[in-house]
C-alpha positions as a LaTeX table, in Angstrom:
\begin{tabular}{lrrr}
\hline
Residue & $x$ (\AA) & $y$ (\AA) & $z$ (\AA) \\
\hline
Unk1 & $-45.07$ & $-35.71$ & 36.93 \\
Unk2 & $-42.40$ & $-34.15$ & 34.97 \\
Unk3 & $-43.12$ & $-31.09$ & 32.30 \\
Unk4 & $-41.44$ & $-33.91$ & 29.87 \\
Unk5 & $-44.08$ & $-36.03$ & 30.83 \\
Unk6 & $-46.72$ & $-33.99$ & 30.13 \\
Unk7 & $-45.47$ & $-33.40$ & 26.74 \\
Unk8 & $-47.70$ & $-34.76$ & 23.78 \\
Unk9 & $-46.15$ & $-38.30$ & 22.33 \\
Unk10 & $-45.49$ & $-36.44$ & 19.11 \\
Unk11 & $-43.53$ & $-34.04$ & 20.37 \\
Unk12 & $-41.46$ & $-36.32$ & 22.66 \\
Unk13 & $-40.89$ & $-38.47$ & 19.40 \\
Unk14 & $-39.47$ & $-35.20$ & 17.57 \\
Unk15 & $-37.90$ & $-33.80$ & 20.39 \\
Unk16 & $-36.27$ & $-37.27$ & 21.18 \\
Unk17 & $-34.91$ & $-37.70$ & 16.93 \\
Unk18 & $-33.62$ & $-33.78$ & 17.69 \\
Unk19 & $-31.32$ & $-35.23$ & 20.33 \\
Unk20 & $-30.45$ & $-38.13$ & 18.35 \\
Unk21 & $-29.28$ & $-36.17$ & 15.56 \\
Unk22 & $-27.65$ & $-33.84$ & 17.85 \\
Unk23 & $-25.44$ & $-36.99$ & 19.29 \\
Unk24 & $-24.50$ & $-38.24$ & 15.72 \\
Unk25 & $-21.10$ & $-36.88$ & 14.25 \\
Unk26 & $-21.37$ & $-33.96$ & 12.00 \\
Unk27 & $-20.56$ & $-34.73$ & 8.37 \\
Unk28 & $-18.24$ & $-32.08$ & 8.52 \\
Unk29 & $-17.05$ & $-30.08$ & 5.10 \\
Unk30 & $-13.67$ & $-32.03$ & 4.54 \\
Unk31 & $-13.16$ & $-35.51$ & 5.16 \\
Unk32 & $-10.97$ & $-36.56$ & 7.76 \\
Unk33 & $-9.24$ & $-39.26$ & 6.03 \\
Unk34 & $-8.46$ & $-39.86$ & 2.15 \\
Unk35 & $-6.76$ & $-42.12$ & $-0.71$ \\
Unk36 & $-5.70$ & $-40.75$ & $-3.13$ \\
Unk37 & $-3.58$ & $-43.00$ & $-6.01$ \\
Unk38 & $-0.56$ & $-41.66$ & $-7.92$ \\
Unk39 & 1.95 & $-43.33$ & $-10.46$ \\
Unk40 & 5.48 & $-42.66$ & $-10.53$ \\
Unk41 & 6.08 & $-39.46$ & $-13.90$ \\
Unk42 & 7.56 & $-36.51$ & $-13.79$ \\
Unk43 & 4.30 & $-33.09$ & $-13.32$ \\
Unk44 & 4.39 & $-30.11$ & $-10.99$ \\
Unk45 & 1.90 & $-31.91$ & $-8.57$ \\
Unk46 & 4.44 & $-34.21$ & $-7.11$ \\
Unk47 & 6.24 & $-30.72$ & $-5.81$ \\
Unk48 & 2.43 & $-30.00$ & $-4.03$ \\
Unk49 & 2.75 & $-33.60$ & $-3.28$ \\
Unk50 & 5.94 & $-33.94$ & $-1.42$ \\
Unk51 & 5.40 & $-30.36$ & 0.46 \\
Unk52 & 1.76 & $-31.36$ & 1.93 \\
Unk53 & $-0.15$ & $-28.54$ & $-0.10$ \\
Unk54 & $-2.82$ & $-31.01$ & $-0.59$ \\
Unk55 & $-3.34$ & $-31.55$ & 3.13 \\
Unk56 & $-2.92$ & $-28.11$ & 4.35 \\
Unk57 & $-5.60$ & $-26.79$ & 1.95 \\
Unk58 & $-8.15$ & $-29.29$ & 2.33 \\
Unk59 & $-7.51$ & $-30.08$ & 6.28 \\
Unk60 & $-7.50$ & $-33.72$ & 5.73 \\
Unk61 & $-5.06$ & $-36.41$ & 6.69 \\
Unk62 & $-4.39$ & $-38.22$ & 3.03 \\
Unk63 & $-2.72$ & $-41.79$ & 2.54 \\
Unk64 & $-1.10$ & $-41.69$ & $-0.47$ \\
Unk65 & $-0.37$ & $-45.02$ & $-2.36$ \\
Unk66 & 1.52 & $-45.79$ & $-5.77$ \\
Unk67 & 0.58 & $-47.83$ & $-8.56$ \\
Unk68 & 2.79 & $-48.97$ & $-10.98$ \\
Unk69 & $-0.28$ & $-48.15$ & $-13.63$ \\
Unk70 & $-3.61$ & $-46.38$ & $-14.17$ \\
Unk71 & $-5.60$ & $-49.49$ & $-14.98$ \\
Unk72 & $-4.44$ & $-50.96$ & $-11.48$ \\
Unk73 & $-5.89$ & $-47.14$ & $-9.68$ \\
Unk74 & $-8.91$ & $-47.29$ & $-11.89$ \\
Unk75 & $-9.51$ & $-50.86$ & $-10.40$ \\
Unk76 & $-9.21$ & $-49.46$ & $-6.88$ \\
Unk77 & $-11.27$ & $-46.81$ & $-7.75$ \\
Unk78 & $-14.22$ & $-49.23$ & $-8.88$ \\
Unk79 & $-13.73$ & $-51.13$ & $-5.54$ \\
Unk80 & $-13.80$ & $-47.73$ & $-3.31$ \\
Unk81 & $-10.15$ & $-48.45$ & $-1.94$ \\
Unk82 & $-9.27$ & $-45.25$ & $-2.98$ \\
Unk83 & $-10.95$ & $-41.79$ & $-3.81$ \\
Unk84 & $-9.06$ & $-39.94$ & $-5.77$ \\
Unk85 & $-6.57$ & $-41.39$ & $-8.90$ \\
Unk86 & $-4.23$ & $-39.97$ & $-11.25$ \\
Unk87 & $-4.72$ & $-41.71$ & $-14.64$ \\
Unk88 & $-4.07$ & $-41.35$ & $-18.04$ \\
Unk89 & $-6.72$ & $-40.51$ & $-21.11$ \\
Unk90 & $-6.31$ & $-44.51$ & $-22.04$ \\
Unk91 & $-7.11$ & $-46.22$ & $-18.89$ \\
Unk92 & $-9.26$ & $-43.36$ & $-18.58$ \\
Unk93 & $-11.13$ & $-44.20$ & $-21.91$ \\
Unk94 & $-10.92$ & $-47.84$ & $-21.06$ \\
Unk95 & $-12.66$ & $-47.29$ & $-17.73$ \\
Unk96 & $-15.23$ & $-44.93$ & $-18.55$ \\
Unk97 & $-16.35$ & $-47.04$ & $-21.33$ \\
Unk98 & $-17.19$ & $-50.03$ & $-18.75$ \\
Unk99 & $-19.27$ & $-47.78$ & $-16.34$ \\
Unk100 & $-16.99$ & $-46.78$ & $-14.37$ \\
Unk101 & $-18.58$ & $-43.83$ & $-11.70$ \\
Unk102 & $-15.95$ & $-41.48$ & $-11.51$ \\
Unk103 & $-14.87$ & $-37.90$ & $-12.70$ \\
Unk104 & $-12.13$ & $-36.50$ & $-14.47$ \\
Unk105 & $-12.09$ & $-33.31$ & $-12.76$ \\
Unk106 & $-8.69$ & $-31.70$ & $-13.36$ \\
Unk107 & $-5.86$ & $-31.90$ & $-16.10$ \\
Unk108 & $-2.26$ & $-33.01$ & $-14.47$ \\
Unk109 & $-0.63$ & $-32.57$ & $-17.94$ \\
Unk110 & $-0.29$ & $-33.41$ & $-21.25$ \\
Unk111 & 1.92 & $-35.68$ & $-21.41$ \\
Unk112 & 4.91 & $-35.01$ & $-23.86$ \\
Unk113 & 8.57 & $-36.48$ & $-23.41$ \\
Unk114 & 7.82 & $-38.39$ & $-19.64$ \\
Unk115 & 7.10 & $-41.15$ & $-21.74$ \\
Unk116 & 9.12 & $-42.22$ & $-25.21$ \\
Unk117 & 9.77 & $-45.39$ & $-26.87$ \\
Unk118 & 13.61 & $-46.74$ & $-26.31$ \\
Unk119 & 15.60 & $-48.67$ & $-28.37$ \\
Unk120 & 18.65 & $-50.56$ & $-27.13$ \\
Unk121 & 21.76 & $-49.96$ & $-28.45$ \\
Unk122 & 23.20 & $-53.07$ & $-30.19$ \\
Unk123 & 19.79 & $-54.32$ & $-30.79$ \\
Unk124 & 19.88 & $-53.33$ & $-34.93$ \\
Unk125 & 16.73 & $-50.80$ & $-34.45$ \\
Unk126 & 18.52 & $-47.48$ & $-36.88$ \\
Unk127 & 15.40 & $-46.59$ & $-37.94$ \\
Unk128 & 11.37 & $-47.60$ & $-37.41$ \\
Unk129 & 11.19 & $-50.74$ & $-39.88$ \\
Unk130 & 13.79 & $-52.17$ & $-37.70$ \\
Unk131 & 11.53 & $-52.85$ & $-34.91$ \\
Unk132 & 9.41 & $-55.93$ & $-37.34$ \\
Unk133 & 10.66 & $-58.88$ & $-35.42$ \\
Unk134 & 11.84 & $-57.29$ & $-32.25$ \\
Unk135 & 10.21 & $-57.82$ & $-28.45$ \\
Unk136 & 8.68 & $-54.18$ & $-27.18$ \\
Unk137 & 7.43 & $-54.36$ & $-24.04$ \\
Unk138 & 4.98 & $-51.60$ & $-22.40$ \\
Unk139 & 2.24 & $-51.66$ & $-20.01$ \\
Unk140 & $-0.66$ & $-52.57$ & $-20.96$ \\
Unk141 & $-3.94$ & $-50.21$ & $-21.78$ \\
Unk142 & $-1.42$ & $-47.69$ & $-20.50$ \\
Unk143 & $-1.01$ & $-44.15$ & $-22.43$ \\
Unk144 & 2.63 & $-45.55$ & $-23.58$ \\
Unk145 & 0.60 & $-48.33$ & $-25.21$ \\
Unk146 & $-1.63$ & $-46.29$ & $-26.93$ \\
Unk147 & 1.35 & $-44.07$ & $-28.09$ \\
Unk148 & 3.41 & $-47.38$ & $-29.61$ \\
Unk149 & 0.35 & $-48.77$ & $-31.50$ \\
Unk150 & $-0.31$ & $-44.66$ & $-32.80$ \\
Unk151 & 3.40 & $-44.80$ & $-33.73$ \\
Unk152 & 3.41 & $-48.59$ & $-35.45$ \\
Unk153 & 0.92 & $-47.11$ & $-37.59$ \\
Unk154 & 2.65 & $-43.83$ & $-38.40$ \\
Unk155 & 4.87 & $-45.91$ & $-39.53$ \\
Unk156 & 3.17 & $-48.17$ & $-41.12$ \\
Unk157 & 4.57 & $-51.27$ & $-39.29$ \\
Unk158 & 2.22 & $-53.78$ & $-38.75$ \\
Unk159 & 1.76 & $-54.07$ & $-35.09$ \\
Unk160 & 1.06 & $-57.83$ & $-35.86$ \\
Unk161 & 4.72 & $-58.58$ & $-37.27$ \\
Unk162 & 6.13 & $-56.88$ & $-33.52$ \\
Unk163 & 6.00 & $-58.59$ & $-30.28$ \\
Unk164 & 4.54 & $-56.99$ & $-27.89$ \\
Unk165 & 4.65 & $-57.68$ & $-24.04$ \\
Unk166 & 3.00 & $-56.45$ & $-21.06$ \\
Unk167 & 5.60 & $-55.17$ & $-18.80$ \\
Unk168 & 5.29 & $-52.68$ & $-15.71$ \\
Unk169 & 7.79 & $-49.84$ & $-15.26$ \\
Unk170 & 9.68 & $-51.68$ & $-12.49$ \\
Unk171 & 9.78 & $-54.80$ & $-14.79$ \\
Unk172 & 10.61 & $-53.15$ & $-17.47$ \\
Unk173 & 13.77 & $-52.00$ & $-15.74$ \\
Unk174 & 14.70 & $-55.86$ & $-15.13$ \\
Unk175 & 13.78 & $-57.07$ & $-18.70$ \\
Unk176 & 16.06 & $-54.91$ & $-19.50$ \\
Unk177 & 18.81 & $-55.70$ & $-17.47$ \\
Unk178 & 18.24 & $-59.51$ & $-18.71$ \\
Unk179 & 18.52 & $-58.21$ & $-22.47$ \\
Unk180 & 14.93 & $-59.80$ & $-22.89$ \\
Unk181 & 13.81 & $-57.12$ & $-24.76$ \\
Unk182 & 15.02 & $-54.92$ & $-27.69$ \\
Unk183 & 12.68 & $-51.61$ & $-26.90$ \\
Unk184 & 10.41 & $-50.65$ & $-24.56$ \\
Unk185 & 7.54 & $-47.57$ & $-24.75$ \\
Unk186 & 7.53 & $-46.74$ & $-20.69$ \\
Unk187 & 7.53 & $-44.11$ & $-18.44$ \\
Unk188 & 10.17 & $-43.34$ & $-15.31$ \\
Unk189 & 11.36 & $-44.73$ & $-13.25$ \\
Unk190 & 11.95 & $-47.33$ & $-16.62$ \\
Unk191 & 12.40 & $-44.63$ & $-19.02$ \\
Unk192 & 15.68 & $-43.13$ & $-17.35$ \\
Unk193 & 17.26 & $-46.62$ & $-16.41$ \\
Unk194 & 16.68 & $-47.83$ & $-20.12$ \\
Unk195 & 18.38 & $-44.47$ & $-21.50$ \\
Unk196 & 21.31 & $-45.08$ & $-20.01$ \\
Unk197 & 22.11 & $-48.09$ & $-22.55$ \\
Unk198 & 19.42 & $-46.87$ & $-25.40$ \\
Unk199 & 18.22 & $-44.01$ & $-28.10$ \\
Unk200 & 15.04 & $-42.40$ & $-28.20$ \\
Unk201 & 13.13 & $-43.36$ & $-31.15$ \\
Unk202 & 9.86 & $-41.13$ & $-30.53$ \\
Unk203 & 8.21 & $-39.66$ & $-27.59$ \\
Unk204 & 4.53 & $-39.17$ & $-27.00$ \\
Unk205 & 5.08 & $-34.92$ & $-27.51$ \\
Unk206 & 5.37 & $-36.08$ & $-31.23$ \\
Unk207 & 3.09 & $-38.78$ & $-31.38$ \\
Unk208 & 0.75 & $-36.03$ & $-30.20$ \\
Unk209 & 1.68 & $-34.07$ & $-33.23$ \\
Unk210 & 1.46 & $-37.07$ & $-35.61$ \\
Unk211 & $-2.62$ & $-37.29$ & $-33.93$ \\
Unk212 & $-2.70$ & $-39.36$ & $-30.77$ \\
Unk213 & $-1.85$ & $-37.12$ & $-27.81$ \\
Unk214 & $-2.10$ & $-38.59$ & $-24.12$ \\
Unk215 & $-2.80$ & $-36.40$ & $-21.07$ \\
Unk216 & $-3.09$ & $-37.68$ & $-17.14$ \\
Unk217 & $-5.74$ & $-36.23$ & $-14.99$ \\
Unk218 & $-6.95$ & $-36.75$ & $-11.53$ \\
Unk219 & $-10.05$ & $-38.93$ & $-11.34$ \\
Unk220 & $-12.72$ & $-38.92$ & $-8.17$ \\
Unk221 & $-15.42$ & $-41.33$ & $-7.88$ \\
Unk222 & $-19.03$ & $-39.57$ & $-8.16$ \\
Unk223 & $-20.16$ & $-40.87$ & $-4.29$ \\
Unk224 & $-16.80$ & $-38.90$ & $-2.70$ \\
Unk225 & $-17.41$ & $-35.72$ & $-4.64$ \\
Unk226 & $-21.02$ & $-35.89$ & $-4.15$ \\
Unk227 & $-20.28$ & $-35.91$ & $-0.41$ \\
Unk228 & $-17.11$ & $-33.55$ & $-0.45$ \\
Unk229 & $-17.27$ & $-31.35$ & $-2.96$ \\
Unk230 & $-15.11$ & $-28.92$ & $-0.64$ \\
Unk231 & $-11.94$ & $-31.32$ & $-0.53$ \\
Unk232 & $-12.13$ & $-31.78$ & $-4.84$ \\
Unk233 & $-12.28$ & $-28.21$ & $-5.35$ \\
Unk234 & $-9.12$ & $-27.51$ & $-3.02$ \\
Unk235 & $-7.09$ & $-30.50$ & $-4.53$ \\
Unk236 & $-8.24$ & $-29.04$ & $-7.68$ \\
Unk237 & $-7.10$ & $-25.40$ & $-6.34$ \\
Unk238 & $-3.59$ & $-26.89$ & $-5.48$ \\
Unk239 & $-2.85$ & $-29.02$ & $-8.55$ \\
Unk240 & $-3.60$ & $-25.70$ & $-10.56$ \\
Unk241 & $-1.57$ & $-23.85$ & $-8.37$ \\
Unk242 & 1.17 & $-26.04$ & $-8.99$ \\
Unk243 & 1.08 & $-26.18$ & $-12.94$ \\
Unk244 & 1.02 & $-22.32$ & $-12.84$ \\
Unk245 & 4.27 & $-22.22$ & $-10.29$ \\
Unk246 & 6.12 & $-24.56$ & $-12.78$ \\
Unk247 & 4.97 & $-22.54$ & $-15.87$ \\
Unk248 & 6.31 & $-19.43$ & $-14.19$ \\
Unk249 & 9.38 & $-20.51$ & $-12.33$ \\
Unk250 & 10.37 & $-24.03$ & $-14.30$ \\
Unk251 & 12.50 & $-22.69$ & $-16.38$ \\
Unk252 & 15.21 & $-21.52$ & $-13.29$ \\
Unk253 & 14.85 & $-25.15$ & $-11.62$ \\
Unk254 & 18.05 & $-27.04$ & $-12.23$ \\
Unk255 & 19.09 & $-30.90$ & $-10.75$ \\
Unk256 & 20.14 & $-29.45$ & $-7.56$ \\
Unk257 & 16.87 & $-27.41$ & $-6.80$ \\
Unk258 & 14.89 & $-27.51$ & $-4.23$ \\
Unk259 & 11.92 & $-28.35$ & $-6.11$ \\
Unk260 & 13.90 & $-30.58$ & $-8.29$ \\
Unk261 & 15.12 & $-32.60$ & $-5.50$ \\
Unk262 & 11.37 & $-32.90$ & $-3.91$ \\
Unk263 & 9.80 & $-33.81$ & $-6.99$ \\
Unk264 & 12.53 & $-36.77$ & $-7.90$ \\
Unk265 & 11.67 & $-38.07$ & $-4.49$ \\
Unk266 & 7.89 & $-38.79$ & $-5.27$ \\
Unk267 & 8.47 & $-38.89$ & $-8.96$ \\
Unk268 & 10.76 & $-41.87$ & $-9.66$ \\
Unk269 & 12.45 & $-39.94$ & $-11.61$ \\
Unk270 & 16.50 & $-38.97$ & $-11.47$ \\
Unk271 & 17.12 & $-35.13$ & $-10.38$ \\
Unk272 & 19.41 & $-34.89$ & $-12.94$ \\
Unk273 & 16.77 & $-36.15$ & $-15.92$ \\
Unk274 & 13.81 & $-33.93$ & $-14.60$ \\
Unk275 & 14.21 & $-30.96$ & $-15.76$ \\
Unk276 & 13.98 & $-31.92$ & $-19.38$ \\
Unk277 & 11.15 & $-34.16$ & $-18.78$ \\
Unk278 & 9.21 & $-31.16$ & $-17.31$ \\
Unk279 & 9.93 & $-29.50$ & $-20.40$ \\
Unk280 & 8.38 & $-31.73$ & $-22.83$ \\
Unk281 & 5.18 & $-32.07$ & $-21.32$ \\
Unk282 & 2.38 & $-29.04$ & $-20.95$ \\
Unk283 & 0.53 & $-28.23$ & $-17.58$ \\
Unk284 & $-1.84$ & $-26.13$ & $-18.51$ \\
Unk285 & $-3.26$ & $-23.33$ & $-16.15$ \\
Unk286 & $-7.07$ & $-22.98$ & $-15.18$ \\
Unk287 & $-8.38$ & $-20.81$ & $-18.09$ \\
Unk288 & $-6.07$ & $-22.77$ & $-20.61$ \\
Unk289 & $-7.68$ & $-26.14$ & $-19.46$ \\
Unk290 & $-11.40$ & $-24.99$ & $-19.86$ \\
Unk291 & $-10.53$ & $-23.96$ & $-23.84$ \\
Unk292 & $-11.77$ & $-26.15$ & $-26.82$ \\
Unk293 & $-8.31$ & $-27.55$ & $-26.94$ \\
Unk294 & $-8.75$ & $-28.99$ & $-24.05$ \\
Unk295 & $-12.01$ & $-29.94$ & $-21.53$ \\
Unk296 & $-14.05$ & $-27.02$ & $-23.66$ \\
Unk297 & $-17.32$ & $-28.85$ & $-24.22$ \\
Unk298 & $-17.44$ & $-30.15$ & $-28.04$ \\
Unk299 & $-17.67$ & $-33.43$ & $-28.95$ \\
Unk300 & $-15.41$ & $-33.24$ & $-31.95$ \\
Unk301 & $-12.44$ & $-31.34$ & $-29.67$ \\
Unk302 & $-10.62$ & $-31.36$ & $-26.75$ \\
Unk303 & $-10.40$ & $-34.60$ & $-24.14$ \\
Unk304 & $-13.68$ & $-35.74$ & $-24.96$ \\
Unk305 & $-12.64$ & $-36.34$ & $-28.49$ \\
Unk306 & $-9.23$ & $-38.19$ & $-27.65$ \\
Unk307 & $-11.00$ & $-40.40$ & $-25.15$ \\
Unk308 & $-13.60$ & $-41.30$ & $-28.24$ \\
Unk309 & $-10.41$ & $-42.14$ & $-30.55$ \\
Unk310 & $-8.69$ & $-43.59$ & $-27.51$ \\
Unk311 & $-11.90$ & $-45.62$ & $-27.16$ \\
Unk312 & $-12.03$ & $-46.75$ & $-30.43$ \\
Unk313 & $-8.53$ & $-48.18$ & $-30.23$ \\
Unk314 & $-9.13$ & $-50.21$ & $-27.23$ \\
Unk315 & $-12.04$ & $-52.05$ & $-28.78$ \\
Unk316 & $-10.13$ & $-52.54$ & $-31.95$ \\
Unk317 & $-7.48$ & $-53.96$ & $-29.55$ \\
Unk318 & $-10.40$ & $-55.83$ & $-28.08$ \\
Unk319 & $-9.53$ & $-54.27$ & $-24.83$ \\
Unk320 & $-13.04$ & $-53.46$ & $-24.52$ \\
Unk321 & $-16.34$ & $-54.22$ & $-25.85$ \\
Unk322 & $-18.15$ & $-51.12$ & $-26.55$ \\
Unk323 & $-17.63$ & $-47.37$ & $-27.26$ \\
Unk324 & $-20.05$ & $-44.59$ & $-25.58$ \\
Unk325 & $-21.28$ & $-42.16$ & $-28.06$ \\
Unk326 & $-20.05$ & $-39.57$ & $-25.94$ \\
Unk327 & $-17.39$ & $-39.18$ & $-23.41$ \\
Unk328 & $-18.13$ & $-35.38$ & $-22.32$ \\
Unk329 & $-20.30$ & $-36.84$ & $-19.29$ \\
Unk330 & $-16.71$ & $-38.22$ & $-18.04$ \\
Unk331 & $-15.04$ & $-34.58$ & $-17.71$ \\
Unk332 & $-16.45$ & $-32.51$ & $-15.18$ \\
Unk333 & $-15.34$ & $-29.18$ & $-15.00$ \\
Unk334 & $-17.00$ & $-26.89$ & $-12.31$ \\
Unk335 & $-13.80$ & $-27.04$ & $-9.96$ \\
Unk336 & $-11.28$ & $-26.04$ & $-12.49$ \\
Unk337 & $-14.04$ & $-22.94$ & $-13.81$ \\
Unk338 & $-14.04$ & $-22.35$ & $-10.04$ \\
Unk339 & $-10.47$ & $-22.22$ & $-9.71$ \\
Unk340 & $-10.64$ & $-19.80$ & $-12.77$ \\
Unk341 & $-13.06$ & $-17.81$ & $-11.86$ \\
Unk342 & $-11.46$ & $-17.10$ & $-8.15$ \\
Unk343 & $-7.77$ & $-16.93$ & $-9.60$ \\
Unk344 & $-7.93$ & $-15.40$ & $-12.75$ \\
Unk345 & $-6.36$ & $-12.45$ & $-12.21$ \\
Unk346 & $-3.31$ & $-14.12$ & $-10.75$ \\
Unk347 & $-3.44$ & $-16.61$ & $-13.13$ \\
Unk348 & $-3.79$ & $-14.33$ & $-16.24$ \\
Unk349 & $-1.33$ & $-12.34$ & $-14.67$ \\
Unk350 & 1.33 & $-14.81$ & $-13.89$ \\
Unk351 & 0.60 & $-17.01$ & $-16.91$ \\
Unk352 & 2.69 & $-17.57$ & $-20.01$ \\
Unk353 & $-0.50$ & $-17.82$ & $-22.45$ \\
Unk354 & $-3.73$ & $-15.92$ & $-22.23$ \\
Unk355 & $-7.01$ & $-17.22$ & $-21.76$ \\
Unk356 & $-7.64$ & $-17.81$ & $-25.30$ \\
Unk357 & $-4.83$ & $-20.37$ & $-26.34$ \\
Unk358 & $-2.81$ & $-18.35$ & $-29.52$ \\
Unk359 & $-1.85$ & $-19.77$ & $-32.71$ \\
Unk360 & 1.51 & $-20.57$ & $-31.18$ \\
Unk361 & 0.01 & $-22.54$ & $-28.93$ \\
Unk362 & $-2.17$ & $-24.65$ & $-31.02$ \\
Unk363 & 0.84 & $-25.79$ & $-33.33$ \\
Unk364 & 1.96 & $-27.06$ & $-29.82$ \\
Unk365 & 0.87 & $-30.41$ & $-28.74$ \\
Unk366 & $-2.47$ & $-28.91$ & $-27.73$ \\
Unk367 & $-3.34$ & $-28.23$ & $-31.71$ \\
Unk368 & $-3.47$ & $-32.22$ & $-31.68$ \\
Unk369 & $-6.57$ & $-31.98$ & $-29.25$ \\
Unk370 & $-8.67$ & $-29.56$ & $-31.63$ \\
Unk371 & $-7.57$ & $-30.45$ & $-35.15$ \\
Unk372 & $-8.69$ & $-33.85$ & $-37.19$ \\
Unk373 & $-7.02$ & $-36.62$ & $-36.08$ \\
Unk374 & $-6.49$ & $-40.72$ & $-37.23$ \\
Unk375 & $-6.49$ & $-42.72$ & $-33.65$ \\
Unk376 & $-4.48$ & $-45.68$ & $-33.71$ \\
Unk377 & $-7.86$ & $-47.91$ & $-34.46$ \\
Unk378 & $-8.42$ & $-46.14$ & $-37.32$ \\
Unk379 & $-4.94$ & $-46.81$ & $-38.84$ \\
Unk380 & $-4.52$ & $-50.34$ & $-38.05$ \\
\hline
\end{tabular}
C-alpha cells in the first residue's frame, strides 16, 4: 500500500483540491485580451492610441473598435462586448441614470471646439433666429445634442419651431452632400467636411461658458475593474501621460508632425484641421482633474454636477425617465489620485497650471464646472 494510501480521506480530499487549483490557469494581474471602444474626435489619447502605449504598459493584447457614438459604446458596455468606452458626460448621464454598472474613471478632455454647430453657406442662417424653420441634424443623446438644445435656449429659440434630426457623423457628411440639411451640431470626421462649404455659428468651448460644458471620459464596467484593477490604473497612467505631453509640447505640433499625422489617422480628423481643434479643448493633467472644477467630490461642482443638469435635460427631452439624486457614485477616482500621487512631481513640474486650478483658469471653460449654471432643461 502506497504512503498516499495511507493518508486520512480528509487530507487526500485537500491535498487532491491543492492540485486542482494548482492545474487551473492563474488569473494573472493583466488581462490577456481587451475591448476597449473609441469614437472618432480630436484628444491626446489617440497619439497613445496609434503608438501602442496602452498595450505596452498594461501587457495586454487590446481590440480596439469605433463607434460612430457614445450611446452605441454605452450599449456595448451594458452587454459586456466591450470593457472599456470613451463617452461623453451626456450619454454618460443618460446611462448612469438607467443603472448602468460602469465607472468613469479618467477625464479624456473637456471638450471645447472638436465639436461646433455649422451653418451652410447659402442656407439664410446670418445670425441665431435664422435657424426657426431650418433642418439641424446631430446625433442623438450625444454631447453635440446637449450643446444645440443649451444653445437654442441661449438664444432663446424655441427648440420646438427647429427641426431636428438624428444623424451620425458619417451621415451627417452625406446629408450634407444631398443639401438635406441647413446646419448640423457634429463632431469630425462631419465637422471638417461640413466646414469646407459652412460658418461656425458656436462651438461647445462657449456653450461651456454660456453654462453647459461637455467633457468625454473613459468608462469601465465595475466586473472588469473589480477583476483588473492593474490594467485601469495603467490605461489611466497612459491617458494622463498623454494629456500632460500635449499640454507641454502641443503648442510646437504643426499638420506635418509626427504626432499630428498619428493622431489624424485614429482621429478622423484632417492633419491640417487638428491642431486648432486640440487647442480649443482642455486635457487636464492628474492633479487638475481631482480639483472641485472637475471630479473633486461636491455635489454642487465639478462632473457630478454637469451629469445632474445633463440628467435633467434628458428627462425633460424624455430621453429618460428618472434622475439619481446623485451622480458622484458614477466618478471613481482612485486611479487618477494614483496617477497623482506617483507622478506629481513630473507632473507639477512639467505642467502648465498648478495643482490648485488659478483664477485664470477658472474663467476658462473649467469655471463653467464650479460656478451656477442653467442646463438646457432648465431653460426650455
Amino acid at each position: 500500500m502506497s504512503l498516499f494510501n495511507r493518508l486520512p480521506f480528509p487530507l487526500i480530499l485537500v491535498i487532491a483540491l491543492w492540485i486542482t487549483c494548482l492545474a487551473l490557469p492563474v488569473d494573472a494581474a493583466q488581462p490577456k485580451l481587451v475591448t476597449v471602444a473609441y469614437q472618432y474626435g480630436a484628444n491626446p489619447s489617440k497619439l497613445a492610441q496609434a503608438e501602442g502605449r496602452y498595450e505596452k504598459a498594461t501587457g495586454s493584447k487590446i481590440v480596439w473598435k469605433r463607434f460612430d457614438n457614445g450611446a452605441d459604446i454605452a450599449t456595448a458596455l451594458a452587454s459586456g462586448d466591450v470593457d472599456i468606452g470613451l463617452v461623453g458626460s451626456s450619454p454618460l448621464a443618460a446611462f448612469a441614470s438607467r443603472g448602468l454598472p460602469v465607472k468613469a474613471f479618467v477625464l479624456s478632455g473637456v471638450i471645447g471646439s472638436s465639436e461646433a454647430l455649422v451653418v451652410r453657406d447659402g442656407s439664410n442662417i446670418l445670425k441665431p433666429q435664422d435657424l426657426a424653420g431650418k433642418t439641424i441634424a446631430t446625433p442623438y443623446v450625444s454631447t453635440s445634442h446637449f450643446s444645440l438644445l443649451a444653445a437654442l435656449a441661449h438664444w432663446q429659440v424655441n427648440a420646438q419651431q427647429v427641426k431636428i434630426i438624428n444623424l451620425g457623423p458619417t451621415e451627417i457628411i452625406a446629408a450634407w452632400k444631398r443639401g438635406d440639411i441647413a446646419a448640423a451640431y457634429t463632431w469630425d470626421p462631419a465637422l471638417s467636411a461640413i466646414k469646407q462649404s459652412g460658418k461656425v455659428l458656436t462651438d461647445s468651448e462657449e456653450v461651456g461658458r454660456w453654462g453647459s460644458p461637455t467633457f468625454e471620459a473613459w468608462i469601465v464596467r465595475n466586473a472588469f475593474a473589480e477583476q483588473y484593477p492593474e490594467f485601469v490604473q495603467a490605461f489611466a497612467d497612459v491617458t494622463l501621460a498623454a494629456n500632460l505631453e500635449y499640454r507641454e509640447y502641443g503648442h510646437r505640433w504643426t499638420p506635418s508632425s509626427p504626432q499630428i499625422q498619428a493622431i489624424a489617422r485614429i482621429s478622423g480628423s484632417r492633419a491640417a484641421d487638428l491642431p486648432q481643434l486640440l487647442k480649443g479643448s482642455r486635457f487636464p493633467t492628474a492633479q487638475e482633474q481631482l480639483a472641485a472644477e472637475l471630479l473633486g467630490n461636491d455635489k454642487a461642482s465639478g462632473l457630478a454636477r454637469v451629469l445632474q443638469s445633463t440628467a435633467d435635460f434628458l428627462k425633460a427631452q424624455k430621453k429618460i425617465d428618472r434622475v439619481l439624486p446623485d451622480y458622484r457614485n458614477i466618478i471613481d477616482t482612485k486611479y487618477v489620485t494614483q496617477a497623482a500621487h506617483s507622478q506629481g512631481s513630473k507632473l507639477s513640474s512639467a505642467s502648465s497650471m498648478p495643482n490648485s486650478l488659478p483664477k485664470q483658469a477658472r474663467n476658462d471653460a473649467f469655471n463653467t464646472l464650479a460656478g451656477p449654471a442653467t442646463s438646457a432643461a432648465e431653460a426650455l
